[in-house]
C-alpha positions in Angstrom: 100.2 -113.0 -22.1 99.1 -109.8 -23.4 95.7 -109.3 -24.6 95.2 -108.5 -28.6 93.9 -105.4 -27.8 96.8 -104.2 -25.5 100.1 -105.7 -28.1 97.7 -103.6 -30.6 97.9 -100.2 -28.4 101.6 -100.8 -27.4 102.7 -101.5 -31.5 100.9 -98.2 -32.0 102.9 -96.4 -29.6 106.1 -97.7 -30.3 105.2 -96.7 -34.1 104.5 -93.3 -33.1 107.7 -93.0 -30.8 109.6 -94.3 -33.7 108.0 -92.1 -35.9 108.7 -89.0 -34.1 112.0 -89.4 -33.3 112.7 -89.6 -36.9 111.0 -86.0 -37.4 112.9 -84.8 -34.4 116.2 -86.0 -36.1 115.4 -84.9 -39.3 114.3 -81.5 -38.3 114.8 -78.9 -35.8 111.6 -77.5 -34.6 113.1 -74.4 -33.7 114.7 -73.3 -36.9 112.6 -75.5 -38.9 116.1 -76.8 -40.9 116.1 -80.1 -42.0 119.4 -82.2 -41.0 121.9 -81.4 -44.2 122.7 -83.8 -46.9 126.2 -83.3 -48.2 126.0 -82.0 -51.3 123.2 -82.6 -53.9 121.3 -80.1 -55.1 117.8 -81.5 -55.3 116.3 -83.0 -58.9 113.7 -80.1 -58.9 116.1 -77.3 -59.5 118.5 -79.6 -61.8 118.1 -77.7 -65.8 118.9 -74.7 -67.7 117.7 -71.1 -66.5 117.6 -67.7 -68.3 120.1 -65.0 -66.9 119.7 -62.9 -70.2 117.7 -59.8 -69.8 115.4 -60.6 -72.9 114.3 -64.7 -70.5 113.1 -65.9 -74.0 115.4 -69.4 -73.5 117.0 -68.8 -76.7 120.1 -71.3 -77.7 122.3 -68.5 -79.0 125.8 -68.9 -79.7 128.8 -67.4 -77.5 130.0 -65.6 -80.7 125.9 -64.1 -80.6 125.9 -63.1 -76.9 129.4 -61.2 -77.2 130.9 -64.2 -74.5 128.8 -64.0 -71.9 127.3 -66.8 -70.6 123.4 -66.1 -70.6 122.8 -69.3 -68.4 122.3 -70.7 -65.0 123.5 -73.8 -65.6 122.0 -76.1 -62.1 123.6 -79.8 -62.1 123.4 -82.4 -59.5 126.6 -81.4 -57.4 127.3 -77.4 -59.1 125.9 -74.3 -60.7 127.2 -72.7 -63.4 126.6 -68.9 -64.4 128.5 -65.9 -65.9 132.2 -66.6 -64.7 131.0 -68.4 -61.7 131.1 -72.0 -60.4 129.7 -73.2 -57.4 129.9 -76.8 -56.0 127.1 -77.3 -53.7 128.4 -78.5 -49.9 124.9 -78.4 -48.2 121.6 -78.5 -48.5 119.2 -78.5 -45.8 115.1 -77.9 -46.3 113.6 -75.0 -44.3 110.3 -76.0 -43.4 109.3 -72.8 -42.0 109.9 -70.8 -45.2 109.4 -73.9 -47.4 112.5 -73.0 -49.1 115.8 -74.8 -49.5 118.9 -73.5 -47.9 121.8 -74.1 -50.2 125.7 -73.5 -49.0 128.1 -73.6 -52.1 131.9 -73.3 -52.6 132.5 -70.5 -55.1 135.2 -70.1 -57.9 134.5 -66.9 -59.5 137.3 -64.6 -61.3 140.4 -66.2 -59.2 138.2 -65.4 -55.9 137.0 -68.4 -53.9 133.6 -68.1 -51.5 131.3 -69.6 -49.6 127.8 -68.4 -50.5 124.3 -69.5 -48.7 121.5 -69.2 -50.7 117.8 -69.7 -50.4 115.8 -71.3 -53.4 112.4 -72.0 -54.2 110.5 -73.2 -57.4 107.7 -71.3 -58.5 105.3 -71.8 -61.2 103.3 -68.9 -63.7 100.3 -70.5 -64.8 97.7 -69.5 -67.1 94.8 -70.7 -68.5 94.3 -70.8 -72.3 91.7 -72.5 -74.3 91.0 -75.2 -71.4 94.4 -75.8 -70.5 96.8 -74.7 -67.6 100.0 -74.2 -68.9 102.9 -73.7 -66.0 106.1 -71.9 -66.3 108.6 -73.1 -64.1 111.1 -70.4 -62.3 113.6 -70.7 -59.8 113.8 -67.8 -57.1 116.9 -67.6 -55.5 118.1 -65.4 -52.9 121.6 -64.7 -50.9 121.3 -65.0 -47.0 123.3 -62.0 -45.9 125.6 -61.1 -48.8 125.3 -58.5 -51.6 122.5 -59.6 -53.7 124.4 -59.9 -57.4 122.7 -60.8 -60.9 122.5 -64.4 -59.8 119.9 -63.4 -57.3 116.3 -63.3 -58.6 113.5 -64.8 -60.3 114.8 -67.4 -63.2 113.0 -68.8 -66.3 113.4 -72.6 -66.7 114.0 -73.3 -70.2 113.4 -76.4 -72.4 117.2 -76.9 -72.9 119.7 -79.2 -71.9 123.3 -79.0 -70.9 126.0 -81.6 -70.6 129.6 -80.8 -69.8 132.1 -81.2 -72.5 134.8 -83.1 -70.5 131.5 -85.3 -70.1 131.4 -86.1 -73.6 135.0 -86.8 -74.4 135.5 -89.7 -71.4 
């Protein structure tokens, strides 16, 4: 019969074991990559960022921005910019850079891709009257490819988008 003190110190341990060999799993020391989930792009980055040059959020019409789409449109599984769509395929946390490392299939002018990407949130805050008031941004970056206008630092806006095919099922 073990003694309460020793069952105590060997639960522990095996905790601990457990424990860390869920870390190791999850994440490679070495690169500091988290193991990749298929395909969601995590709730944080999900909404409606500014790609126009003025980054004022404005709802404009297509007919009022000439037809170019002023948005990056992030949803749970795709992003949506200028003549682009990109269905995300992985996404693994790097712990090291505490960034996200995104891998998405491209459709972009009748050219297919496959585009890695790093992205962060970042938040402007300023103080005003006794308050903190935060600006969201996303900051995303290509991992050796051409940087293009989708790389860059991106005002969140207070909009929301929902696909049309959405609305007529």
């Amino acid at each position: 019969m073990l003694s309460m003190k020793v069952a105590l110190r060997l639960a522990a341990a095996l905790a601990f074991a457990d424990i860390a060999g869920a870390q190791a799993a999850d994440i490679s020391f070495k690169t500091g990559l988290a193991r990749p989930q298929a395909g969601k792009i995590p709730a944080k980055y999900r909404g409606v960022y500014d790609l126009s040059d003025e980054g004022n959020c404005q709802n404009r019409s297509a007919d009022e921005h000439m037809g170019e789409f002023p948005w990056i449109v992030v949803t749970a599984t795709s992003v949506h910019s200028h003549e682009t769509v990109c269905d995300a395929i992985a996404v693994q946390r790097n712990v090291k850079r505490n960034v996200d490392q995104l891998t998405f299939r491209c459709f972009s002018e009748g050219d297919k891709s496959i585009m890695k990407e790093h992205w962060s949130l970042e938040l402007e805050t300023k103080e005003f009257w006794g308050f903190r008031i935060s600006q969201p941004y996303l900051s995303k970056r290509r991992i050796r490819q051409p940087v293009d206008i989708t790389s860059g630092r991106f005002k969140k806006c207070n909009l929301q988008a929902v696909e049309q095919k959405d609305l007529e099922d």
